[in-house]
MDAnalysis code that builds the backbone (N, CA, C; Angstrom):
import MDAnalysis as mda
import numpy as np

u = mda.Universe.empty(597, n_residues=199, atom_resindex=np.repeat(np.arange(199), 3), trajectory=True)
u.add_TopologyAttr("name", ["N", "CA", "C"] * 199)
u.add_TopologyAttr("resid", np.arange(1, 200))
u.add_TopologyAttr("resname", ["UNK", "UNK", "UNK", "UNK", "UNK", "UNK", "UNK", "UNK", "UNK", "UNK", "UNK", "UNK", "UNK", "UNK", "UNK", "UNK", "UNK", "UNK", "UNK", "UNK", "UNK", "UNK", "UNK", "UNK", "UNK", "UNK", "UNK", "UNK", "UNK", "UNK", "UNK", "UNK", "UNK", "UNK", "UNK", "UNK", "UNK", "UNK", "UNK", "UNK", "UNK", "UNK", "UNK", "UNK", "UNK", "UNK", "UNK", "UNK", "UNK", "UNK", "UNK", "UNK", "UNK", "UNK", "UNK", "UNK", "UNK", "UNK", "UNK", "UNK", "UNK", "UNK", "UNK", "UNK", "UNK", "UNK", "UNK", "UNK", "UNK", "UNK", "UNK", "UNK", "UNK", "UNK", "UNK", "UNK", "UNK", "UNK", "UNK", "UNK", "UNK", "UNK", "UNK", "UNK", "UNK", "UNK", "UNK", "UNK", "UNK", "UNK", "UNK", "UNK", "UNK", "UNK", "UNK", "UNK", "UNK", "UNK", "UNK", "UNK", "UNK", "UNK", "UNK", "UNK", "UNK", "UNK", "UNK", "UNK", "UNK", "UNK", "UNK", "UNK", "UNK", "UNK", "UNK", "UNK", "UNK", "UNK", "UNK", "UNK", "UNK", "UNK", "UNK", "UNK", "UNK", "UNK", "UNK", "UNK", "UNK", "UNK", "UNK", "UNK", "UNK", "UNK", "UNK", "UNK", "UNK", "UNK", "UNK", "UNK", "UNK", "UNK", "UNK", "UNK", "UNK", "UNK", "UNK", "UNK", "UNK", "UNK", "UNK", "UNK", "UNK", "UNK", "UNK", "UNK", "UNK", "UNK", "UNK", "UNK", "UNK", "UNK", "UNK", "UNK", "UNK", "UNK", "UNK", "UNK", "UNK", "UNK", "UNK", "UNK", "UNK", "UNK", "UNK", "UNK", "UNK", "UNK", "UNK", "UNK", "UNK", "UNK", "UNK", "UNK", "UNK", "UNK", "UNK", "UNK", "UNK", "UNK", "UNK", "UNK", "UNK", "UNK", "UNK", "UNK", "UNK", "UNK", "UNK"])
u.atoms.positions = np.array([
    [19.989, 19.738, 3.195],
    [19.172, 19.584, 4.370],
    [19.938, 18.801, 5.420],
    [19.682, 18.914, 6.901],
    [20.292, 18.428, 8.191],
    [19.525, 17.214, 8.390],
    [19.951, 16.274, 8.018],
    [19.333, 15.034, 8.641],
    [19.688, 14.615, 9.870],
    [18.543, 13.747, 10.424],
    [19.437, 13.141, 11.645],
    [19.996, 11.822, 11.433],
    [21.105, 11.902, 12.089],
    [21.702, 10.270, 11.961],
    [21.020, 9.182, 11.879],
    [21.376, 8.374, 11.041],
    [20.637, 7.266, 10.260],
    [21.094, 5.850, 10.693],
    [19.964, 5.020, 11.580],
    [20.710, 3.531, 12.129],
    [19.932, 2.499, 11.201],
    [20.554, 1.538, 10.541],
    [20.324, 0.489, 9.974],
    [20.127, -0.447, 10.759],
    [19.171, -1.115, 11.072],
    [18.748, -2.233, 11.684],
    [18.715, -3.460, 10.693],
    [19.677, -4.155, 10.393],
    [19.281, -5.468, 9.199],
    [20.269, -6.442, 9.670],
    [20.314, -7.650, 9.522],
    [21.198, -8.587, 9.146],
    [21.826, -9.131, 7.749],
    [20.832, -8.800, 7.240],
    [21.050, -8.995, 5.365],
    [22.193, -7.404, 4.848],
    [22.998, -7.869, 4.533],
    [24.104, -7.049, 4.025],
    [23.410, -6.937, 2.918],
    [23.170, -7.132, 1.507],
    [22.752, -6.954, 0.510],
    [21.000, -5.586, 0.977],
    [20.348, -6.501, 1.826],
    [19.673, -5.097, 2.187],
    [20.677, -3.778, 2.400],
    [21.476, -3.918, 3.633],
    [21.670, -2.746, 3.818],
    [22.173, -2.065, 2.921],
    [22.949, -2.404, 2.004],
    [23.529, -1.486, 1.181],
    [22.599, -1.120, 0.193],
    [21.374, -1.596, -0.139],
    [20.167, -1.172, -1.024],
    [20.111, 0.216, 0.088],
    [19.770, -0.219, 0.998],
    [19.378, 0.896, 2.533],
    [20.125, 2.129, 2.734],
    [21.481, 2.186, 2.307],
    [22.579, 3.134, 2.315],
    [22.564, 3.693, 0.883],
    [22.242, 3.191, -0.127],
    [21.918, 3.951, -1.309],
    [20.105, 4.960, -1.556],
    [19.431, 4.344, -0.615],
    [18.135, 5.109, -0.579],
    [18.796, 6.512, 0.389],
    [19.858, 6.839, 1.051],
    [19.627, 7.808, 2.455],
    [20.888, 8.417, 2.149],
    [21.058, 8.714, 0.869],
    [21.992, 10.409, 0.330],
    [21.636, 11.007, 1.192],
    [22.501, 11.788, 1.676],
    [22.352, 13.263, 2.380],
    [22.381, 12.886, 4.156],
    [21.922, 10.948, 4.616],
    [22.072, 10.919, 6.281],
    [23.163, 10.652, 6.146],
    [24.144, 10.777, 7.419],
    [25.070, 9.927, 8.095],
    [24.590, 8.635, 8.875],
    [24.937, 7.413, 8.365],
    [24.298, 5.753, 8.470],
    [25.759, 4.983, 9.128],
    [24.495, 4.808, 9.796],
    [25.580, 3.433, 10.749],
    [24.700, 2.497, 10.652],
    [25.423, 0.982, 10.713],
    [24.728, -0.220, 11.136],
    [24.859, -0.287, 12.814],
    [23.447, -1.042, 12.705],
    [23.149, -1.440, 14.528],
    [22.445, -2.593, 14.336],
    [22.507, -3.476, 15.388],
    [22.007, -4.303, 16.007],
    [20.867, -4.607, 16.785],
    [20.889, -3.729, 17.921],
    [19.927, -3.321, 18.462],
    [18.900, -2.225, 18.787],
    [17.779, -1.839, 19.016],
    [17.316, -1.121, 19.034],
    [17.634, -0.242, 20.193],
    [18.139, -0.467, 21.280],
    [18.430, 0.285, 22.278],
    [19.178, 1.099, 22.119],
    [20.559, 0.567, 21.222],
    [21.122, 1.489, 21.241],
    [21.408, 2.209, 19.367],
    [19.914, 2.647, 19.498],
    [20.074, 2.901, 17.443],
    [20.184, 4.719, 17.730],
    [20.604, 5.489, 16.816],
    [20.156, 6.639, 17.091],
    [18.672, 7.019, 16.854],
    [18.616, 8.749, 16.196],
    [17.307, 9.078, 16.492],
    [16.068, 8.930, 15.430],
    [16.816, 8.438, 14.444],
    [16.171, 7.671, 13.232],
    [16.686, 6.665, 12.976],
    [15.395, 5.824, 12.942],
    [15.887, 4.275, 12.806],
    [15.260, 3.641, 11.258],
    [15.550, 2.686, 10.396],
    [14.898, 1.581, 9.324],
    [15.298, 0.450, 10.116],
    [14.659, -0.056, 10.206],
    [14.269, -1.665, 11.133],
    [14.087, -2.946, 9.988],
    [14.742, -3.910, 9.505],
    [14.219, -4.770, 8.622],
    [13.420, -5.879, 9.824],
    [12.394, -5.904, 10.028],
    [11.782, -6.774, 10.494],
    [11.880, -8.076, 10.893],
    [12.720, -8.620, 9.601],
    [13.417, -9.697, 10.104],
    [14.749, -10.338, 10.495],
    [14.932, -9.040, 11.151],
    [16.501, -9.132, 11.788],
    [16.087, -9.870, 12.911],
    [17.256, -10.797, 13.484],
    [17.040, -11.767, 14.579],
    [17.129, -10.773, 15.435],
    [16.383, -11.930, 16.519],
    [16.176, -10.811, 17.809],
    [15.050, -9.764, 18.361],
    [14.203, -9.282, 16.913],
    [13.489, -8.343, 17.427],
    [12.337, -9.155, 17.729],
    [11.361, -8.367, 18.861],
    [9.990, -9.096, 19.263],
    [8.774, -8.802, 18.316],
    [7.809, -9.813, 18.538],
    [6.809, -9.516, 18.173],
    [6.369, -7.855, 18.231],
    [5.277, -7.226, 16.869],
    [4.880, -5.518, 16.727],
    [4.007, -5.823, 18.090],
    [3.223, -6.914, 18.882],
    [2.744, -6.630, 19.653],
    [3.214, -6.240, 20.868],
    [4.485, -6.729, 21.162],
    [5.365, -7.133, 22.419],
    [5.788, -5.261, 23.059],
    [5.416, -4.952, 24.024],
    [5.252, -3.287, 24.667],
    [6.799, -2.891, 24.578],
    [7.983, -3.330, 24.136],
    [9.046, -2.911, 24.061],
    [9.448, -1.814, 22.678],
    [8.449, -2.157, 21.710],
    [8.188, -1.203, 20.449],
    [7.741, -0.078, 21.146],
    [6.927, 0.008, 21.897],
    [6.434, 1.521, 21.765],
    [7.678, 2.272, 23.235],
    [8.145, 1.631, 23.835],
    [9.291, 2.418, 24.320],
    [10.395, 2.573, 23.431],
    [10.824, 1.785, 22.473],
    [11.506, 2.612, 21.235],
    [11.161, 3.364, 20.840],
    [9.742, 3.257, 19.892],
    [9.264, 4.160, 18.979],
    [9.290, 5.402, 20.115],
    [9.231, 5.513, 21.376],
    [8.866, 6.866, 22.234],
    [10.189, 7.316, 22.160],
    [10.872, 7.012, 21.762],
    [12.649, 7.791, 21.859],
    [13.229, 8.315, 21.063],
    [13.189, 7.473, 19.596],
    [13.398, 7.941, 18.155],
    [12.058, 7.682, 17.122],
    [12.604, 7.920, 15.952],
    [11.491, 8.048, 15.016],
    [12.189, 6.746, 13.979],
    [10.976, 5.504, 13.961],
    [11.487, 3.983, 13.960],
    [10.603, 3.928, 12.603],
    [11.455, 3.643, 11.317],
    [10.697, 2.938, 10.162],
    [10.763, 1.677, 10.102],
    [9.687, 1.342, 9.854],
    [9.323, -0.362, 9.420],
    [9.853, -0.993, 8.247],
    [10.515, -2.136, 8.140],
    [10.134, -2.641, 6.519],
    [10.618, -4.240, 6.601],
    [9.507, -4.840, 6.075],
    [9.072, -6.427, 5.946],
    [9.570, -6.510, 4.174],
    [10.118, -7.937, 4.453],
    [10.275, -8.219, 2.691],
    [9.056, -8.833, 2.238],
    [8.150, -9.157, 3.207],
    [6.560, -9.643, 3.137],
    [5.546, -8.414, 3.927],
    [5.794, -7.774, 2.970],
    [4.438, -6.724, 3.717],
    [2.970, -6.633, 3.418],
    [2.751, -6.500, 4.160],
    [1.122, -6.608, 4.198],
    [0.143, -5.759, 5.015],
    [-1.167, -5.501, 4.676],
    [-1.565, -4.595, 4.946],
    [-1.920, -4.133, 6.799],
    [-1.915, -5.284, 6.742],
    [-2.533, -5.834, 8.743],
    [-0.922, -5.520, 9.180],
    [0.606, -6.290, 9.000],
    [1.543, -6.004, 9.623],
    [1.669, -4.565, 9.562],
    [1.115, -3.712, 8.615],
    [1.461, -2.240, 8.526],
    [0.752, -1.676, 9.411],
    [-0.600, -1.851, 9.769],
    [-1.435, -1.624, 10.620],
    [-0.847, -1.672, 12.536],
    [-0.443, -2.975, 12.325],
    [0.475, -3.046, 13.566],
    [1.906, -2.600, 13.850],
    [2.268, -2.445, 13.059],
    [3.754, -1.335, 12.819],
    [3.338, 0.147, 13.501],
    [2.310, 0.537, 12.700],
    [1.654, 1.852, 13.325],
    [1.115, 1.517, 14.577],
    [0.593, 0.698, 15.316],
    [0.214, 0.683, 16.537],
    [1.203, 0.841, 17.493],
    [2.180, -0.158, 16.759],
    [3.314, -0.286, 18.068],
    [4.048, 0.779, 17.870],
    [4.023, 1.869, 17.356],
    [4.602, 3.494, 16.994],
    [5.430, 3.764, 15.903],
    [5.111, 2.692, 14.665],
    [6.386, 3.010, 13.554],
    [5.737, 4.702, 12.652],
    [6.777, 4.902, 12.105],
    [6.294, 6.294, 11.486],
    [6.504, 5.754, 10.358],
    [6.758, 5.093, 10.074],
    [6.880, 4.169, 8.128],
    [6.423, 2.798, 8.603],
    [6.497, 2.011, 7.054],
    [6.245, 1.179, 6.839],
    [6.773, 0.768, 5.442],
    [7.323, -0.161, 4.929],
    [6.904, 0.004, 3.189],
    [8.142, -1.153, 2.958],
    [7.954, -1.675, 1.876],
    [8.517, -3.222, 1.513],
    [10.609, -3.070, 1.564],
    [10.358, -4.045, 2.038],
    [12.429, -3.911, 2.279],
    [12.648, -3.400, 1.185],
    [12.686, -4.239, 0.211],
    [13.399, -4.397, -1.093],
    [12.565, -3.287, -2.185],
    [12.052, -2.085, -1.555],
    [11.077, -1.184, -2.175],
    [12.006, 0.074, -2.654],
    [11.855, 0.255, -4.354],
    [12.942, 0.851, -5.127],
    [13.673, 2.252, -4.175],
    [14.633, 2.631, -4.283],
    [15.538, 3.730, -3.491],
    [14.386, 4.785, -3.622],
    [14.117, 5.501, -4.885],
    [13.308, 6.352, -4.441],
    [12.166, 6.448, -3.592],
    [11.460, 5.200, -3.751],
    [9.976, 5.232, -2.273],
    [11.364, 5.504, -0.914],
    [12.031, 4.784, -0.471],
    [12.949, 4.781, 0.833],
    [13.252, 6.088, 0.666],
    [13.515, 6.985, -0.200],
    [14.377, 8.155, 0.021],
    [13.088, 8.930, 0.692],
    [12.223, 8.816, -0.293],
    [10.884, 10.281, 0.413],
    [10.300, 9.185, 1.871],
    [10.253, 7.872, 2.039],
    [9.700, 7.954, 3.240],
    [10.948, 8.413, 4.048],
    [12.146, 8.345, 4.306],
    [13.248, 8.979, 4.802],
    [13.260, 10.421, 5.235],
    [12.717, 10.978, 4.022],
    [12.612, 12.998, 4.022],
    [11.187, 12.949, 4.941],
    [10.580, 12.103, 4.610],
    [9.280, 12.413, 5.525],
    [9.401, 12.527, 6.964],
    [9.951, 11.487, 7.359],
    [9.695, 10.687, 8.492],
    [11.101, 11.765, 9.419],
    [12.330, 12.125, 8.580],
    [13.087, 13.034, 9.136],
    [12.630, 13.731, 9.667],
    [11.165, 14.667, 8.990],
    [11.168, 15.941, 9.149],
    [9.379, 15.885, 9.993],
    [9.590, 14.923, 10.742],
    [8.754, 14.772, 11.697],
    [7.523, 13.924, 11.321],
    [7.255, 13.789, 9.987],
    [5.963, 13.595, 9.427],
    [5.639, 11.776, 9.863],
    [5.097, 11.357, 9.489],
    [4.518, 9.885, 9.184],
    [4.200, 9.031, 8.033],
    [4.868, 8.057, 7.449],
    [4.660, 7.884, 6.399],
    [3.836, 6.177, 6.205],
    [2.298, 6.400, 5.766],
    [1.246, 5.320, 6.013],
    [1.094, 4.920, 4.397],
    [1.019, 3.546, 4.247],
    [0.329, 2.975, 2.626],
    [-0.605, 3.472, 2.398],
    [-1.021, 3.443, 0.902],
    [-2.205, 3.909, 0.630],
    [-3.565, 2.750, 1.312],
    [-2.978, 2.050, 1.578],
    [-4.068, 0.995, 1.558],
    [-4.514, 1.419, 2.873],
    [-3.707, 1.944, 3.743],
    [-4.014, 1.565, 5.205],
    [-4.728, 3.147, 5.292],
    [-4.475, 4.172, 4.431],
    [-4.706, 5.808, 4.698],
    [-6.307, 5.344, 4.409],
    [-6.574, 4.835, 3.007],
    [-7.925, 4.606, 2.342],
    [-8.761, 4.049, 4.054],
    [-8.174, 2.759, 4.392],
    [-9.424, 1.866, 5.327],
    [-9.141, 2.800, 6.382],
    [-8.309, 3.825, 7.211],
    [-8.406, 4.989, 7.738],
    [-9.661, 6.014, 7.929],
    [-9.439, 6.186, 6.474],
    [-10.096, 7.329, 6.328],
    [-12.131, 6.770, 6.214],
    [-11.947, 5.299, 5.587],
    [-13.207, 4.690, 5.266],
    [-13.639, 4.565, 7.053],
    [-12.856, 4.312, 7.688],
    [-13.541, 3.942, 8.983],
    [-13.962, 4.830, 9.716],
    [-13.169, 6.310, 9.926],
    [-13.889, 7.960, 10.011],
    [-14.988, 7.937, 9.068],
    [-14.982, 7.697, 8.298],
    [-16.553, 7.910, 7.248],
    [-17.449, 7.160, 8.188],
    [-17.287, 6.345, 8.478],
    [-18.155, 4.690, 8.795],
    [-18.981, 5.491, 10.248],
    [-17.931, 5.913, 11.009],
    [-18.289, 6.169, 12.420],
    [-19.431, 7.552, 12.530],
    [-19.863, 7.357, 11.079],
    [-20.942, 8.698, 11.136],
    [-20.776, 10.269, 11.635],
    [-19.445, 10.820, 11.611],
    [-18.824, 12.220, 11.824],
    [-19.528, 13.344, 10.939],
    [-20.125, 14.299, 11.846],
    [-21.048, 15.234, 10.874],
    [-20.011, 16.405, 9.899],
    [-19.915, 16.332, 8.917],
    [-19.116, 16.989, 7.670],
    [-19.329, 18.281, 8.730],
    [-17.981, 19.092, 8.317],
    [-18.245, 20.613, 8.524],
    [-17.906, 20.949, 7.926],
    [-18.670, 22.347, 7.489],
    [-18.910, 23.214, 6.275],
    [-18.175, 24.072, 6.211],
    [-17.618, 24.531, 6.614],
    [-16.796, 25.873, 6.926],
    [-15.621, 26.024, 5.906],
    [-14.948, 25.021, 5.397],
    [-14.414, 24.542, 4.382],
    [-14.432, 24.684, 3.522],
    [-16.437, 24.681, 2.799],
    [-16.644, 24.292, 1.884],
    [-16.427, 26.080, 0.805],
    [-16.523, 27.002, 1.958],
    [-16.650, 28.404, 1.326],
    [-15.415, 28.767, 0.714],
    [-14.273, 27.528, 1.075],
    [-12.946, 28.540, 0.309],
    [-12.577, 27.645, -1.040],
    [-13.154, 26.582, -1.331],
    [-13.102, 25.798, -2.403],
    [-14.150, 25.862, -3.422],
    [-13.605, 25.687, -4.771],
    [-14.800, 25.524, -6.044],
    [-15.446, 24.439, -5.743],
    [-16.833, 24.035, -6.513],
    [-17.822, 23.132, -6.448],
    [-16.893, 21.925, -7.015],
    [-15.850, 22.114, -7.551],
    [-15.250, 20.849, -8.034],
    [-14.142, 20.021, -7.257],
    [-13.572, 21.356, -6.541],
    [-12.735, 21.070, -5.486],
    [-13.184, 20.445, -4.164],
    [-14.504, 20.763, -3.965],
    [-15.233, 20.387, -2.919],
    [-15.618, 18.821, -3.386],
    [-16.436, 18.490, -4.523],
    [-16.500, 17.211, -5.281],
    [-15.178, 16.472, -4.412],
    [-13.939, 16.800, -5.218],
    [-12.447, 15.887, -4.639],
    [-12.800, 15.725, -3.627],
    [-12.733, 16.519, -2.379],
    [-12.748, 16.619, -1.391],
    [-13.596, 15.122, -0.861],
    [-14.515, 15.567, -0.827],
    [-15.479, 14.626, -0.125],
    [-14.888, 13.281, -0.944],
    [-14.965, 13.046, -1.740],
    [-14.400, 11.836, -2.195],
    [-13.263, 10.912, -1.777],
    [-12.470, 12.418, -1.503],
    [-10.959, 11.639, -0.682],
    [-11.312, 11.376, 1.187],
    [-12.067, 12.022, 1.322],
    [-13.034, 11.907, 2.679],
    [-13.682, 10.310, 3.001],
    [-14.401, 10.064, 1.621],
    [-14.603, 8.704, 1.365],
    [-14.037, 7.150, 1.333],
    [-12.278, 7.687, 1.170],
    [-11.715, 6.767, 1.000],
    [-11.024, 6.547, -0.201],
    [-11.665, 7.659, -1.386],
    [-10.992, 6.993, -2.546],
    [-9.469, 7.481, -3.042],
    [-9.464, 6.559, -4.014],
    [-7.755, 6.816, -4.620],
    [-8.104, 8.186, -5.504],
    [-7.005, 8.448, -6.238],
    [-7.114, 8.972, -6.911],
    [-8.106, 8.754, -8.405],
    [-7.305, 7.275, -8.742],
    [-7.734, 6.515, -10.023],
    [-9.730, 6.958, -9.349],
    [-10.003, 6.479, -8.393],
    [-11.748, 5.957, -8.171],
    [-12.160, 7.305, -8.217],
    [-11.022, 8.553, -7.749],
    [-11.459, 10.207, -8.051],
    [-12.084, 10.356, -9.626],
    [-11.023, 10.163, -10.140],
    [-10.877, 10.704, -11.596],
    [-11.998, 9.894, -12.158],
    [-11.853, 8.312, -11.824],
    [-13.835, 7.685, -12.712],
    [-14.812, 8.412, -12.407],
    [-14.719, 8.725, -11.238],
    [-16.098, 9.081, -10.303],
    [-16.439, 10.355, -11.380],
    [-15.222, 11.051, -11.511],
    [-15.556, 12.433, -11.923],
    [-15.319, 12.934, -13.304],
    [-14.811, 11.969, -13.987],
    [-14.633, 11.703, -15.349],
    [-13.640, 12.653, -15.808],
    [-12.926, 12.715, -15.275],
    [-11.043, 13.552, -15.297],
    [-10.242, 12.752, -15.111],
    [-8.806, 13.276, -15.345],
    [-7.639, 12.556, -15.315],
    [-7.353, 12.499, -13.841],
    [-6.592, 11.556, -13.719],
    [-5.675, 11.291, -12.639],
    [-4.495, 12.589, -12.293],
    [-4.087, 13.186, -13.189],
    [-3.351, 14.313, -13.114],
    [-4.391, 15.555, -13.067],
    [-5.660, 15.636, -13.392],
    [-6.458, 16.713, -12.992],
    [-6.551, 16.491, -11.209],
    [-7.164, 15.054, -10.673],
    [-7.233, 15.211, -9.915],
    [-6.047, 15.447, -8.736],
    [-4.732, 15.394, -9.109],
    [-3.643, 15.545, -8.537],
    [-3.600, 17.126, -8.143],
    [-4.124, 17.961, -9.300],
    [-3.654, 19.371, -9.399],
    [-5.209, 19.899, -8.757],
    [-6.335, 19.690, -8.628],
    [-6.988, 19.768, -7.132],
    [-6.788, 19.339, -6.042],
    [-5.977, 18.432, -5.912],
    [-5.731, 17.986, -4.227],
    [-4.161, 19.129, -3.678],
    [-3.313, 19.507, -5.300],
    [-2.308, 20.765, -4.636],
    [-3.032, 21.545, -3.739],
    [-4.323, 21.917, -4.921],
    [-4.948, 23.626, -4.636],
    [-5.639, 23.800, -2.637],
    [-6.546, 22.675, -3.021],
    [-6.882, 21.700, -1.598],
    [-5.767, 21.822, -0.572],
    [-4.946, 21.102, -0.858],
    [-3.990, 21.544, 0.410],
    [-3.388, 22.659, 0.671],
    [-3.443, 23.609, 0.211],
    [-3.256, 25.176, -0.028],
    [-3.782, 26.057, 0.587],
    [-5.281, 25.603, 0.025],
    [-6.605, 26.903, 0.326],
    [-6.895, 26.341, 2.113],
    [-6.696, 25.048, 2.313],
    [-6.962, 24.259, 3.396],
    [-6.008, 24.511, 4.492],
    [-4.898, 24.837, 3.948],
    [-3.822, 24.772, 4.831],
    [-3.883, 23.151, 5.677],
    [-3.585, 22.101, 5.023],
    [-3.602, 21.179, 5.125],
    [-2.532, 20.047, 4.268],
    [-1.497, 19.226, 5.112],
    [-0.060, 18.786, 4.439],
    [-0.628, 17.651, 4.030],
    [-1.608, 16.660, 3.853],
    [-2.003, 15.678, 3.065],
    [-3.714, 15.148, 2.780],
    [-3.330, 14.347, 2.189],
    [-5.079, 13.363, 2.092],
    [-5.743, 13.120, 3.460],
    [-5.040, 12.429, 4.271],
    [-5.666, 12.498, 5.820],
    [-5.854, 13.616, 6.308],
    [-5.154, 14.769, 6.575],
    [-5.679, 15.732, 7.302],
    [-6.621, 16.284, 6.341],
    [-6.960, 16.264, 5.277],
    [-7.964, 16.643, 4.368],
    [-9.289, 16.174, 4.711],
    [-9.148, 14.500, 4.587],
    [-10.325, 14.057, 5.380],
    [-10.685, 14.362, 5.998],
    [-9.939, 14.563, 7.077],
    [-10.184, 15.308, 8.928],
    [-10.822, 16.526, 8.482],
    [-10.339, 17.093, 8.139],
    [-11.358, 18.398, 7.779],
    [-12.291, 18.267, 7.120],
    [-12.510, 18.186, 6.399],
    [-13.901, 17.595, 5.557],
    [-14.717, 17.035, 6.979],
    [-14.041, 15.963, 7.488],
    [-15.157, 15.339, 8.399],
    [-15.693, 16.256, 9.774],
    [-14.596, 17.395, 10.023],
    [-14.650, 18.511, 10.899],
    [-13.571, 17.789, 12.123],
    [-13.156, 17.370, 11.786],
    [-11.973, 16.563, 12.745],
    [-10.948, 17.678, 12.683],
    [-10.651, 18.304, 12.237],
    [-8.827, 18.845, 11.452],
    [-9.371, 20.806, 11.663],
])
């Protein structure tokens, strides 16, 4: 696959080279600054220099390239504001090569890559705002598939799927394939969205 060039934003050498072993397949340079990073960026957060996620100079980055986040203290609120100020990732510095590699393939290939924690209170707060379900959906899925559905609509994990419904965690994995299939739909959020008639 064609990646796009890969800028390391860190001061910690020992990061970066964790950082250069997650991103087989980019061409990686170290940078300094954000101005001049290419068109995919990993940002360690606490490289000197950068401003506050509130400070309006993030979202004229994030408007240029496609900027991942990562805190060696992450938390659910800084992730929240990562995404405000336009990050397309998020996820712990020191977070094993393989999580970095797929948020990497994600985030390459245009997508967005959000915690579970932050997708769940997402998706709970579309529930919250009283959005009338649309049905239209419901005719191309089984009564069980539809069950998932609404559930992941709800907010839940997988694990709170599978209690709810007294199946495995790998049953409910292999309804959320079929789900995104019959749905024509690339994850749990746009699933919601549909379910809620958003999508």
């Amino acid at each position: 696959m064609n990646h796009p060039p890969l800028t390391l934003i860190t001061a910690d050498p020992v990061l970066a080279e964790h950082w250069r072993s997650a991103a087989a397949g980019f061409t990686v340079q170290l940078g300094r600054e954000l101005d001049e990073a290419g068109p995919l960026v990993l940002v360690d957060l606490a490289a000197p220099g950068l401003p506050g996620l509130a400070d309006a100079r993030w979202h004229a980055w994030t408007a240029m390239r496609l900027v991942i986040m990562a805190s060696s203290l992450p938390s659910d609120l800084e992730n929240l504001h990562a995404l405000q100020a336009g990050a397309r990732g998020y996820g712990h510095a020191y977070a094993p090569c393989e999580f970095w590699m797929q948020v990497l393939d994600v985030v390459a290939k245009g997508g967005a890559w959000i915690g579970p924690l932050v997708m769940q209170r997402l998706i709970q707060t579309l529930t919250r705002n009283d959005m009338h379900e649309a049905h239209d959906w419901q005719a191309k899925v089984t009564e069980r598939e539809a069950e998932v559905a609404r559930l992941v609509a709800g907010g839940a994990s997988n694990k709170e799927i599978a209690r709810a419904l007294d199946i495995t965690e790998r049953t409910v994995k292999a309804h959320l394939t079929v789900l995104f299939s019959k749905l024509h739909v690339a994850d749990r959020l746009q699933l919601a969205l549909r379910v809620k008639g958003m999508h």
